[in-house]
C-alpha positions as CSV (number, residue, x, y, z in Angstrom):
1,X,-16.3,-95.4,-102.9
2,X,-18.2,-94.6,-106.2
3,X,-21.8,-96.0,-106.7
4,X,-21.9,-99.5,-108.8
5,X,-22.1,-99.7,-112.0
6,X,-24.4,-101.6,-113.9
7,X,-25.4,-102.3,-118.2
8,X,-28.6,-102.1,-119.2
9,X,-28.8,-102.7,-123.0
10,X,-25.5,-101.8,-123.7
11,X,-26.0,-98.5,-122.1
12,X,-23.0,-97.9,-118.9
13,X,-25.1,-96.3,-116.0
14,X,-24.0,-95.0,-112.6
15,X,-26.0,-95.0,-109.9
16,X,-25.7,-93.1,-106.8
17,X,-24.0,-93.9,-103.9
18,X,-26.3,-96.4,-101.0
19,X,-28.2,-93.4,-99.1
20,X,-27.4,-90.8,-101.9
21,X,-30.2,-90.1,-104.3
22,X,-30.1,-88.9,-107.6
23,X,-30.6,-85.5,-108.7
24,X,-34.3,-84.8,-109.3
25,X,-36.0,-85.5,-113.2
26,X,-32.2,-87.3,-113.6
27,X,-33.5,-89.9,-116.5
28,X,-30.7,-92.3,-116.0
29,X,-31.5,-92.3,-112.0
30,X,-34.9,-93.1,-113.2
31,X,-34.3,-95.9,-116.1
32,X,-32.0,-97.7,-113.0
33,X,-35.2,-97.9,-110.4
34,X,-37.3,-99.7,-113.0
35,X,-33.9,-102.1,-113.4
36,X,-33.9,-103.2,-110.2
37,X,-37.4,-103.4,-109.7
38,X,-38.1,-106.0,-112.8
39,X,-39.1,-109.7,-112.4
40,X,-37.2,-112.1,-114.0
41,X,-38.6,-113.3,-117.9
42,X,-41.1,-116.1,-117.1
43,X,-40.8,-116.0,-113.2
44,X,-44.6,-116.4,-112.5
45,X,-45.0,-119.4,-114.8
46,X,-42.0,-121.4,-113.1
47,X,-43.8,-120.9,-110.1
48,X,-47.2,-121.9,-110.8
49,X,-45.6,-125.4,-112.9
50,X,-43.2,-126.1,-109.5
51,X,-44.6,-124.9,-106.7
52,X,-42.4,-127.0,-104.7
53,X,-39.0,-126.3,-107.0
54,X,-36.1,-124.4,-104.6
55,X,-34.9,-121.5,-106.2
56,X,-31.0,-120.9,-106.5
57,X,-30.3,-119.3,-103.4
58,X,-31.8,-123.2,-101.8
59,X,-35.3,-121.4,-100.7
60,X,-38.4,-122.8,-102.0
61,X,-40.1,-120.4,-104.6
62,X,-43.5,-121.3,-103.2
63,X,-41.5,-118.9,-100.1
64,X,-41.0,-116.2,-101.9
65,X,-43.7,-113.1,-102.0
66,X,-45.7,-112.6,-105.1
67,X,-47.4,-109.7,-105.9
68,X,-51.0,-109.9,-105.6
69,X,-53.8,-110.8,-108.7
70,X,-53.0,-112.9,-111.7
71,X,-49.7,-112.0,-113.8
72,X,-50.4,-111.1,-117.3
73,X,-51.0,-113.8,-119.6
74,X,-52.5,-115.8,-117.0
75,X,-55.4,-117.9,-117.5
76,X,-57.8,-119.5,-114.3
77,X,-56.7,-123.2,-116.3
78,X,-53.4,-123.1,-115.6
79,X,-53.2,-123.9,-112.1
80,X,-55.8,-126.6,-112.6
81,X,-53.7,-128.6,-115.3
82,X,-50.3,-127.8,-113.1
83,X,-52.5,-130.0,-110.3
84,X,-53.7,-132.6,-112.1
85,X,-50.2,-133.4,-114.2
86,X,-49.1,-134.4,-111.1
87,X,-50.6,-138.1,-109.8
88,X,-49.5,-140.1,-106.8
89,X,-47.9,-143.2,-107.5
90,X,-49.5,-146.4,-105.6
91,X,-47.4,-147.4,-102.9
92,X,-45.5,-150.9,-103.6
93,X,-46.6,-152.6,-100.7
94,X,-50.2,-152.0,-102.3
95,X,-49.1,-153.9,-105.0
96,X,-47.6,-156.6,-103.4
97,X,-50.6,-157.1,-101.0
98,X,-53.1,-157.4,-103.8
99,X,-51.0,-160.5,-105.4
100,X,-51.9,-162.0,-102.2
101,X,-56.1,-161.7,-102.5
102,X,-56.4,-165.1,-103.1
103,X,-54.1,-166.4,-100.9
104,X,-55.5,-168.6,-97.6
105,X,-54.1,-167.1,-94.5
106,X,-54.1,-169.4,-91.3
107,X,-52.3,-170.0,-88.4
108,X,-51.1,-172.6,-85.7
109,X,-51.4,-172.8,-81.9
110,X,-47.9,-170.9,-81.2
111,X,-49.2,-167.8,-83.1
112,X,-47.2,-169.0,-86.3
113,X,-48.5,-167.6,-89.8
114,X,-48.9,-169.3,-92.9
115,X,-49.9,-169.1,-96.2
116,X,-51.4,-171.7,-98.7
117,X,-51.6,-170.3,-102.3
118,X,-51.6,-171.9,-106.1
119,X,-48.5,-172.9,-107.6
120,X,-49.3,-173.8,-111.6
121,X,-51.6,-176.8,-111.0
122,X,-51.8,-177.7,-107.4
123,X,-51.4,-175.3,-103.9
124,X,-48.5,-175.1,-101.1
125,X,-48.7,-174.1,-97.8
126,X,-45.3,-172.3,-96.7
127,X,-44.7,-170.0,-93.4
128,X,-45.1,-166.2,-94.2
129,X,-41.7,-165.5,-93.0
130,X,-40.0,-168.7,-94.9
131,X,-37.8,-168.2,-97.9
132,X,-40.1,-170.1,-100.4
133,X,-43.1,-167.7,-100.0
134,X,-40.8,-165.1,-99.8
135,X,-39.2,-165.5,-102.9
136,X,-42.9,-166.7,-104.3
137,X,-44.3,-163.3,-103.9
138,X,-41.5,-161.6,-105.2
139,X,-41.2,-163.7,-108.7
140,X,-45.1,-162.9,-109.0
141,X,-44.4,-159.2,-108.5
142,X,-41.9,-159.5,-111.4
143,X,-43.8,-160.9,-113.5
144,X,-47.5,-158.8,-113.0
145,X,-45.4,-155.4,-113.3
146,X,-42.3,-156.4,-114.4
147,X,-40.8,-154.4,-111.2
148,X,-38.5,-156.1,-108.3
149,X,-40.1,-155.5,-104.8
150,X,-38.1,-153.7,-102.5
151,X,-36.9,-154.7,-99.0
152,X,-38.8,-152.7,-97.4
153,X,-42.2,-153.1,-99.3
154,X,-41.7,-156.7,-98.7
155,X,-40.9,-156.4,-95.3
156,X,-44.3,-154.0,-94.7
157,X,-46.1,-156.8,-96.9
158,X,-45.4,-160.0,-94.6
159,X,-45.9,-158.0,-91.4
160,X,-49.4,-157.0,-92.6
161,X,-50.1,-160.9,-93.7
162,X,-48.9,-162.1,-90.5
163,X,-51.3,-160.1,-88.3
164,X,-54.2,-161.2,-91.3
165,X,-53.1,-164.6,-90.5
166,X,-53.3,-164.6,-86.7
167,X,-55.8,-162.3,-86.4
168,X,-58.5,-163.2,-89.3
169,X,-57.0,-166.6,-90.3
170,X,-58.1,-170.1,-89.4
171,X,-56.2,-172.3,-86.4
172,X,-54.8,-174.9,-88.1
173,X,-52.0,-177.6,-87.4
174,X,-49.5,-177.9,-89.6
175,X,-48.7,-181.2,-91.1
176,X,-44.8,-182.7,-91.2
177,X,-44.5,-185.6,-93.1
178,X,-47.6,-187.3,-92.4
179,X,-50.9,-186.3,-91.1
180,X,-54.5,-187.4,-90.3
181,X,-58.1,-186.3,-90.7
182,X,-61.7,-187.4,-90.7
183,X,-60.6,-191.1,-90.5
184,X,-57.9,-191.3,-93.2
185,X,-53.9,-191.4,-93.1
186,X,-52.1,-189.0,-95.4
187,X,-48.5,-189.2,-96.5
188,X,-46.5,-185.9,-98.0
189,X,-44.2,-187.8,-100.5
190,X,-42.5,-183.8,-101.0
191,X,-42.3,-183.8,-104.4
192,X,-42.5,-180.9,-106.6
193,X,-46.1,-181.5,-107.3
194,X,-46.8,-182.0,-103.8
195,X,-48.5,-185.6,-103.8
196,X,-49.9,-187.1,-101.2
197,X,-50.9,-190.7,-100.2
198,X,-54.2,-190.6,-98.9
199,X,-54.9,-193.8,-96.9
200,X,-58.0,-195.3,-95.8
201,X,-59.8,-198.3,-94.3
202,X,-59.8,-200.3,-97.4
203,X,-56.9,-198.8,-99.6
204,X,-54.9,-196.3,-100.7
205,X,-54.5,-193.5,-103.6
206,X,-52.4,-190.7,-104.6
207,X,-53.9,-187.7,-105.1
208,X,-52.5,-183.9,-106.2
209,X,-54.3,-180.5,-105.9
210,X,-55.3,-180.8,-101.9
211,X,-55.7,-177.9,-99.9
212,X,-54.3,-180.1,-97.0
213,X,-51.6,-178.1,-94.4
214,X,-48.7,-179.9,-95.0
215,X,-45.3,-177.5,-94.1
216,X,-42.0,-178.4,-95.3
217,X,-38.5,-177.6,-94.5
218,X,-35.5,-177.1,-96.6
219,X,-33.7,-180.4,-95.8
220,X,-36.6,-182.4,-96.4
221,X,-36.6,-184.7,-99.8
222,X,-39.3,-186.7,-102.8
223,X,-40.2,-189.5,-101.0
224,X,-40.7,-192.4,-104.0
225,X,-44.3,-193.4,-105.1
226,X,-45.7,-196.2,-103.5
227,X,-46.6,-199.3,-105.9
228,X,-49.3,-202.2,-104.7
229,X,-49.1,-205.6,-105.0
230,X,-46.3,-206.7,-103.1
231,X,-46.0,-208.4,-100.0
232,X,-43.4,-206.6,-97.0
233,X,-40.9,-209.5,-97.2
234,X,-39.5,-207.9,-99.6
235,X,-37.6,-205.8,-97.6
236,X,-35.7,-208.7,-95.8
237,X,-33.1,-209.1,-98.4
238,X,-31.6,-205.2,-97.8
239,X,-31.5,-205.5,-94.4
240,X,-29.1,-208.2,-92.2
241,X,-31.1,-208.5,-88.9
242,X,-30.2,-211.5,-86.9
243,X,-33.3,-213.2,-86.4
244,X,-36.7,-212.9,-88.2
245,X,-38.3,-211.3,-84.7
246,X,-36.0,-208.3,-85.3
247,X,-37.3,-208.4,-88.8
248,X,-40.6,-208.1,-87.8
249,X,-40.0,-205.0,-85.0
250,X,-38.3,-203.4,-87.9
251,X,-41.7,-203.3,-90.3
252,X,-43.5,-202.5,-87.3
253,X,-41.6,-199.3,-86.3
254,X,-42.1,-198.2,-89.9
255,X,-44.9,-198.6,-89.7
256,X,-45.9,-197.0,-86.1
257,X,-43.1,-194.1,-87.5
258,X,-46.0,-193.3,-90.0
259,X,-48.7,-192.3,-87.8
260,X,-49.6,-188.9,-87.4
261,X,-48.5,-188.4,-83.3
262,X,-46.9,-190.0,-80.8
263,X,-45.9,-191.8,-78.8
264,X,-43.4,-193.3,-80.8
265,X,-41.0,-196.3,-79.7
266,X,-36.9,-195.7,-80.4
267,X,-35.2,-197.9,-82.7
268,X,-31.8,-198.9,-81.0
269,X,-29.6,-200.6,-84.2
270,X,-26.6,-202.5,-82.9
271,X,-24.1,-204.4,-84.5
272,X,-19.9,-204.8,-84.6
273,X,-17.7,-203.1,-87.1
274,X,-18.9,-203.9,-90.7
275,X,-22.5,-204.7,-90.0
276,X,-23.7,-201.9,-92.2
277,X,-25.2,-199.8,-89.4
278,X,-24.9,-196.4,-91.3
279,X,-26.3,-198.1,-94.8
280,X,-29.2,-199.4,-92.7
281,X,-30.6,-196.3,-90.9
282,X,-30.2,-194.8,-94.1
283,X,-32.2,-197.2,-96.5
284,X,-34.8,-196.9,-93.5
285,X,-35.4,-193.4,-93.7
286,X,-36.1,-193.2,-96.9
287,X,-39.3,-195.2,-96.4
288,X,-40.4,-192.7,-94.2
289,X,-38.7,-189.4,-94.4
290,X,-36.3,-188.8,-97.4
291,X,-33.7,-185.7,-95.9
292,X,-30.6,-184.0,-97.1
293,X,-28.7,-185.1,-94.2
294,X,-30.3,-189.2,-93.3
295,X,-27.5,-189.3,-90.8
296,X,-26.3,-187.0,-88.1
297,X,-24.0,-186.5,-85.5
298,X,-25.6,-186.0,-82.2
299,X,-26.0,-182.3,-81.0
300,X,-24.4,-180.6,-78.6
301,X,-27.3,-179.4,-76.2
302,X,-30.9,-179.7,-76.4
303,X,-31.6,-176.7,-78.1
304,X,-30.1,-177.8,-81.0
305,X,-31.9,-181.0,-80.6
306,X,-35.3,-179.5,-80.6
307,X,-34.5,-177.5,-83.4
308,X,-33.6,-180.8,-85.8
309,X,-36.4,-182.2,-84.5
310,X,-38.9,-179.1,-85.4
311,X,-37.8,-179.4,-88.9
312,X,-38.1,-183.2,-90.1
313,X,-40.0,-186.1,-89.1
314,X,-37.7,-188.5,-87.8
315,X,-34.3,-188.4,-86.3
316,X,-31.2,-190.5,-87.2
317,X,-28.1,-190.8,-85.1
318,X,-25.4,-192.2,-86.2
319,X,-22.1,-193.9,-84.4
320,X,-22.8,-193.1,-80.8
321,X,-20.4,-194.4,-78.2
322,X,-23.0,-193.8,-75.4
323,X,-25.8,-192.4,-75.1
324,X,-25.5,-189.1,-71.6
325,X,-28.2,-188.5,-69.0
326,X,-29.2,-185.3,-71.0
327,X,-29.4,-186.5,-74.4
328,X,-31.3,-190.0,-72.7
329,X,-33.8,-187.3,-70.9
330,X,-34.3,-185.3,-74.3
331,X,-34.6,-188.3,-76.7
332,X,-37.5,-189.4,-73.9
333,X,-39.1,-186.6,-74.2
334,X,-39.2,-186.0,-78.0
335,X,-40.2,-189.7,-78.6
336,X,-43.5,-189.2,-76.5
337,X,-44.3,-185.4,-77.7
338,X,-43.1,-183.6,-74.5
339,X,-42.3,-179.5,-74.8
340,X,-39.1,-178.3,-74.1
341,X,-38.7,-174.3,-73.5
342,X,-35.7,-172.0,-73.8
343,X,-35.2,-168.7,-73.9
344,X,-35.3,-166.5,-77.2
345,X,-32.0,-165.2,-78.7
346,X,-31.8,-161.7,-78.0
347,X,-34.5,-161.6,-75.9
348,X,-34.7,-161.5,-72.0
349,X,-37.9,-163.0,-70.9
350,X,-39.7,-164.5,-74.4
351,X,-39.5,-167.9,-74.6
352,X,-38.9,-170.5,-77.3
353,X,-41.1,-173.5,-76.7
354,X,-40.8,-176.7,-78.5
355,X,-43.6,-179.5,-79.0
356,X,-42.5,-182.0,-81.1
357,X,-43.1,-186.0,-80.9
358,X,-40.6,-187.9,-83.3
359,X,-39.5,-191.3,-84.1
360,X,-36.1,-191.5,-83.4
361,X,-33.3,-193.9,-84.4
362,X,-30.0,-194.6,-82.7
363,X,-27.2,-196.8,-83.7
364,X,-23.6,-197.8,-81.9
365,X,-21.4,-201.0,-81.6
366,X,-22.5,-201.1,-77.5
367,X,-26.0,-201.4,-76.0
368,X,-27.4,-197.7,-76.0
369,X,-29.5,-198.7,-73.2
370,X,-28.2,-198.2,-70.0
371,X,-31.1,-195.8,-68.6
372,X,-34.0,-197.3,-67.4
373,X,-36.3,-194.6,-69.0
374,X,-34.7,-195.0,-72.1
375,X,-34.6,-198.7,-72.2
376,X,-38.9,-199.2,-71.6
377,X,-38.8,-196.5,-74.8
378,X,-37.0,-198.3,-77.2
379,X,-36.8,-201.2,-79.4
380,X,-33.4,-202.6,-79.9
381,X,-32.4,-204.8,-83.2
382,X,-28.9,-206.8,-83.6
383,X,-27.5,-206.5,-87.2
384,X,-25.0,-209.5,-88.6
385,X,-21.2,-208.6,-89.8
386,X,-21.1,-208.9,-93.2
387,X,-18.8,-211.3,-95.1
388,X,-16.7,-209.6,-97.5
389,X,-17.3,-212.2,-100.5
390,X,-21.4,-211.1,-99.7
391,X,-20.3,-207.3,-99.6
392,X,-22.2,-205.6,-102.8
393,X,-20.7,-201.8,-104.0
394,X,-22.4,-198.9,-102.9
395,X,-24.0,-197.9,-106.1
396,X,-25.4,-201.6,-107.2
397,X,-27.1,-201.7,-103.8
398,X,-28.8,-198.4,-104.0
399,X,-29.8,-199.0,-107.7
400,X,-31.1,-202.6,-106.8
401,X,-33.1,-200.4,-103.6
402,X,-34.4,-197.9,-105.8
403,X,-36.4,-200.4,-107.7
404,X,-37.6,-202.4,-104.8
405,X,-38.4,-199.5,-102.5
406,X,-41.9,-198.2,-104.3
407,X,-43.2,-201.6,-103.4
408,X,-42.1,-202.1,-100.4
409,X,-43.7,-198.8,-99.8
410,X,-46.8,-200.1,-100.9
411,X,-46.9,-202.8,-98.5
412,X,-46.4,-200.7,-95.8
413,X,-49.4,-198.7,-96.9
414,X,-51.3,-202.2,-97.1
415,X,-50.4,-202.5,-93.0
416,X,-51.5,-198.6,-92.2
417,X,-54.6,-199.7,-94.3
418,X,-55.5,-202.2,-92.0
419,X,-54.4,-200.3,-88.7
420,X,-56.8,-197.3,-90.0
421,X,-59.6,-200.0,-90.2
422,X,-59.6,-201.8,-87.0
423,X,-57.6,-199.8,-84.2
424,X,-61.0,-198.8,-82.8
425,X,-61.9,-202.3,-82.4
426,X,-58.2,-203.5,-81.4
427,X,-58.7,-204.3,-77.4
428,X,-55.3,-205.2,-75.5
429,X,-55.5,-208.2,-72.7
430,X,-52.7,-205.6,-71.0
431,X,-51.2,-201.9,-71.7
432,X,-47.5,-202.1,-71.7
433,X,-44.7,-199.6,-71.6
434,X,-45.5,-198.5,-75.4
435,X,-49.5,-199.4,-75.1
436,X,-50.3,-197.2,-78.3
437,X,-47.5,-198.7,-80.1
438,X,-48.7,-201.9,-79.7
439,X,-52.4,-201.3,-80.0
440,X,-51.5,-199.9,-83.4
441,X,-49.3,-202.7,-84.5
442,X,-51.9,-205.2,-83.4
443,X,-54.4,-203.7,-86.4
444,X,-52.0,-203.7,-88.7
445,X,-51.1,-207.0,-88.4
446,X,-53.3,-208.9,-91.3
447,X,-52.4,-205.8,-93.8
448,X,-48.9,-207.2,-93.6
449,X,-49.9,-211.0,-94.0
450,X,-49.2,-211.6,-90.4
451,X,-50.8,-214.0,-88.2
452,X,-52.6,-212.3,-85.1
453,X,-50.4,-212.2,-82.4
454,X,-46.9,-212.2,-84.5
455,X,-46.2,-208.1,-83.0
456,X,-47.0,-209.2,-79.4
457,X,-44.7,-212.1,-79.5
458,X,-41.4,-210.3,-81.1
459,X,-42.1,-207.5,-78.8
460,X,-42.2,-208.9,-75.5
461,X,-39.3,-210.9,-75.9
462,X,-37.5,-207.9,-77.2
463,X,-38.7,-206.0,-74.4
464,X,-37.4,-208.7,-72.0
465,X,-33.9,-208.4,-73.5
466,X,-33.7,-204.7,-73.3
467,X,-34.7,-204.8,-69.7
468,X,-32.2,-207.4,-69.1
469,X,-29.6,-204.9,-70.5
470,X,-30.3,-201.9,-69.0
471,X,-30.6,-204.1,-65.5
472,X,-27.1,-205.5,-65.9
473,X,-26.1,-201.8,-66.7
474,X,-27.2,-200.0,-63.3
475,X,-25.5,-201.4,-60.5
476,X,-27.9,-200.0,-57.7
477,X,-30.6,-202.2,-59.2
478,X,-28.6,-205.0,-59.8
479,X,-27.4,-204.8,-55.9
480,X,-30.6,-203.8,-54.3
481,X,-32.1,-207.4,-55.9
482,X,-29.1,-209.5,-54.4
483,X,-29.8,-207.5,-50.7
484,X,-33.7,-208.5,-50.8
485,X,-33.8,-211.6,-52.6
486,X,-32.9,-213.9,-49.5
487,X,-35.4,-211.9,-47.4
488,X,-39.1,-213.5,-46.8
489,X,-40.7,-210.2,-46.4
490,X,-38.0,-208.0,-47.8
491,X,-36.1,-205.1,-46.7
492,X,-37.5,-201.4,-44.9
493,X,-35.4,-198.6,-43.8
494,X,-34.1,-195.3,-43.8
495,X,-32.1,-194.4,-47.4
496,X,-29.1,-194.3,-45.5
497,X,-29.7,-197.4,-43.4
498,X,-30.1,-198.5,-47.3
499,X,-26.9,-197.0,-48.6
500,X,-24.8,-198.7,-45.8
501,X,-26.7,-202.1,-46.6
502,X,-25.6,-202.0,-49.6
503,X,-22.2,-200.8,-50.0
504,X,-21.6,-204.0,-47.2
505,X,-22.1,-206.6,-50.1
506,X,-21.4,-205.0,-53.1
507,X,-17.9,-205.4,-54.1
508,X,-15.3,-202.8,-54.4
509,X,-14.9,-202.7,-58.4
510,X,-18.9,-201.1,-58.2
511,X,-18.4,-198.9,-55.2
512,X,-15.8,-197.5,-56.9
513,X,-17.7,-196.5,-60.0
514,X,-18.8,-193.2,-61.1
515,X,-22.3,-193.9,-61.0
516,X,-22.6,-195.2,-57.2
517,X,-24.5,-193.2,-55.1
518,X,-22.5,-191.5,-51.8
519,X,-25.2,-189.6,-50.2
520,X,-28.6,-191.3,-49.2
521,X,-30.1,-188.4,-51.1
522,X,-28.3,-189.5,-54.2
523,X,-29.7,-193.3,-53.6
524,X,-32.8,-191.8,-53.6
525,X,-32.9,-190.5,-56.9
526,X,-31.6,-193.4,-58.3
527,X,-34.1,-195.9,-56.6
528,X,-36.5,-193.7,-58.6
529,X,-35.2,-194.4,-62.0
530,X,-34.2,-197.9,-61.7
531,X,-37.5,-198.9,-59.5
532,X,-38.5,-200.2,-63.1
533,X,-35.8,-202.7,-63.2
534,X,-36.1,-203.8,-59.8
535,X,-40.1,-204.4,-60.2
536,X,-39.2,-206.5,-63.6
537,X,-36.9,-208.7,-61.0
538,X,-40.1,-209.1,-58.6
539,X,-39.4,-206.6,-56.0
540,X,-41.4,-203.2,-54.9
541,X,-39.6,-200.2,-54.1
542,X,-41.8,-198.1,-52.0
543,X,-41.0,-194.5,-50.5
544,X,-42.9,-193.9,-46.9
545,X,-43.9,-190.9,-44.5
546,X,-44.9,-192.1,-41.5
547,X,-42.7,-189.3,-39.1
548,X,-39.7,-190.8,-40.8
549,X,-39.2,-191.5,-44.1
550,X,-38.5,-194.5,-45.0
551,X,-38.0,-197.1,-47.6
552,X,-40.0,-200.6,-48.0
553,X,-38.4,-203.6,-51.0
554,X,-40.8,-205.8,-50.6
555,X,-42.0,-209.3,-53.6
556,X,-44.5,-208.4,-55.9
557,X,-47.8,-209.9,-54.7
558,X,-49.9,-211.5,-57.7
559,X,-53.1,-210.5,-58.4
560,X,-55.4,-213.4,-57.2
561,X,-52.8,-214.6,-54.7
């Protein structure tokens, strides 16, 4: 085909053919060479401007050959202004991590971070991964550049602040509720100006603006203010125990459910249909630890368990039927700070390990009980049905509560007072089951108005009664006493020299339960749990190897005897 054509200025010009060359000194073959060979109007300036611009064709210009020297018109400025128009914007997780300068970074035993920073006029201690310091940092980044972090500038910012907390921060303990240091009591009443009763050997204040570790979780509500002056009998007339000794083991579990550890005792509330067993545990929780939820259904494993525990100070369960082996075991456990492990969600071999120590509350129409290691653990109360010309309405009661609770409050703080005072003076004649428990009751006792000895009194013959149940509610126990208790010297054999013993004069109703042992192993295991019960009765149970193993019931002997 013919060569292309091409304009130039309005002017129509054929080239030759690709290959053919013009005739020599042919002007127009000339004036189409220095066509093609022009650069483009401004070409050198868009290049030194955007070095890093792609040209149409999608190839960087920076790619492209340029003739050598400066193009004309050039100055040695140019590229020097071109550079410096040009600045590099400060990354936003530089931003974020300087709104964080004065914040205190510390950590716990279990590698958990934390922060502590000022809130308007006082300071809050929040975990670095939690939604409230979360959403702090972000509503301070708004307002210092007006600009909304983005995910993943936050997300770079808390990682960074968690390995500052574990790695430069302080090993602290963080506080739930209640807490203790050089000699004094403190109480987190969780409102928004995070208060906190601080409670001594001769009184009590509130004070604001601490620097103290207290943690809180979402569920956790404003515990009221406490007022002085009144005495704890107050309380009496809101709750409809049977006798004035339950009374008394009521004030002193709030009162041992405001120390800062365990152990803690287990407050069993029983009562029949209409004795306000819901209304109760809830009034008394709000004395201690205020919650979304006062009263919950028990969980389904101990995970779950753990997990309610880790995130409030007490427990509350409501309208239990029984209470199983595993929950019994768990409740144990949590009531006397024990650790529980499990493994971590999507994880293979990390672990989740709990250490928590909680009071705990139970309530049900039947004795809760049973278990021998649950029984020497708790304290069990008896509530009155209540007539229906004495029933009150739901919102007078709570109104009439609200205005009595800040000083019954205050009286409890009169009895911690005292404990603070004299529990390192407080000597016990003998430790039982609960021995801090009653040591710390023991001090308390004349911040309360009580006369000394009132605690040990209400205690030990609630103790007495509990045993009683939990005896009457293990038939092993109850038949190993009627085997040894016509015997002189009492009983020694093998377990299932034991077994058969026993199965002979028990009667057929308890050898057909459940719960009766049909393997000398399985007696075994449960002369271990209910060797408590039997010992209460008088009797030993003692395990022997001597070549064979064997087992001894023999009386208690006396000391001095």
């Amino acid at each position: 085909m013919g060569g292309a054509r091409r304009s130039f200025t309005g002017v129509s010009l054929m080239s030759a053919g690709e290959g053919e060359p013009g005739p020599p000194n042919d002007p127009l073959h000339e004036i189409t060479r220095l066509v093609d060979g022009a650069e483009p109007i401004g070409h050198d300036q868009a290049d030194d401007e955007t070095p890093e611009a792609e040209s149409a064709e999608g190839e960087p210009k920076a790619s492209r050959a340029k003739p050598k020297g400066k193009a004309a018109g050039a100055s040695s400025g140019d590229a020097g202004k071109a550079k410096t128009s040009k600045r590099r914007r400060t990354p936003q997780r530089d931003s974020l991590m300087s709104l964080t300068e004065d914040c205190d970074l510390w950590h716990d035993e279990d590698g958990e971070a934390y922060a502590t920073f000022a809130v308007r006029d006082h300071r809050e201690s929040w975990g670095v991964r939690s939604k409230k310091f979360k959403r702090w940092l972000a509503s301070r980044a708004y307002e210092t550049t007006g600009l909304v972090p983005g995910a993943q500038a936050l997300e770079d910012t808390l990682r960074v602040l968690e390995a500052r907390a574990t790695q430069e921060g302080r090993l602290r303990t963080p506080w739930s509720r209640v807490g203790a240091q050089g000699g004094f009591l403190y109480l987190d009443l969780c409102d928004p100006e995070w208060s906190v009763v601080k409670i001594g050997p001769n009184s009590w204040d509130l004070i604001k603006g601490h620097g103290l570790p207290f943690v809180r979780s979402a569920g956790m509500r404003a515990l009221c203010e406490p007022e002085g002056g009144s005495e704890i009998g107050e309380l009496r007339r809101f709750v409809n125990v049977a006798t004035d000794e339950d009374f008394q083991l009521v004030v002193a579990w709030l009162v041992a459910a405001m120390r800062e550890t365990g152990p803690y005792p287990i407050l069993v509330v029983n009562g029949e249909q209409g004795s306000g067993k819901s209304t109760f545990c809830k009034l008394i929780r709000t004395l201690v630890d205020p919650n979304v939820a006062p009263i919950r259904a028990v969980p389904k494993d101990p995970r779950d368990l753990m997990i309610a525990a880790s995130n409030a100070h007490m427990l509350v369960m409501d309208n239990l039927s029984r209470v199983e082996p595993w929950l019994s075991d768990v409740l144990c456990s949590i009531a006397t700070g024990a650790g529980y492990a499990t493994r971590q969600l999507m994880s293979d071999r990390d672990e989740s390990i709990f250490m928590v120590a909680r009071p705990i509350i139970l309530n049900g129409i039947p004795a809760l009980t049973e278990r021998a290691d649950l029984a020497s653990r708790a304290v069990t109360i008896q509530l009155l049905s209540i007539p229906e010309d004495e029933r009150r309405a739901e919102d007078e009661f709570w109104a009439d509560w609200q205005v009595a609770a800040p000083r019954v409050l205050g009286a409890l703080c009169d009895g911690l007072s005292s404990a603070v005072r004299r529990i390192g003076s407080v000597k016990l004649e003998r430790a039982p089951r609960l021995a801090d428990f009653t040591k710390w009751m023991t001090a308390a006792e004349p911040g309360l108005g009580w006369e000394e000895g009132t605690f040990t009194a209400a205690y030990t013959g609630n103790q007495e009664e509990v045993n009683q149940t939990a005896f009457e509610s293990d038939p092993v126990a109850m038949q190993v006493c009627r085997l040894v208790e016509p015997l002189e010297h009492g009983w020694e054999g093998t377990a299932a020299d034991l077994l058969e013993a026993l199965t002979e004069i028990a009667p057929d109703s308890v050898t057909r339960l459940k719960s009766w042992p049909v393997t000398a192993q399985g007696l075994g295991n449960r002369l271990v749990r209910c060797a408590p019960l039997v010992r209460a009765k008088g009797f030993n149970i003692e395990k022997r190897h001597s070549g064979i193993r064997t087992i001894r019931i023999s009386p208690v002997v006396k000391r001095g005897a």
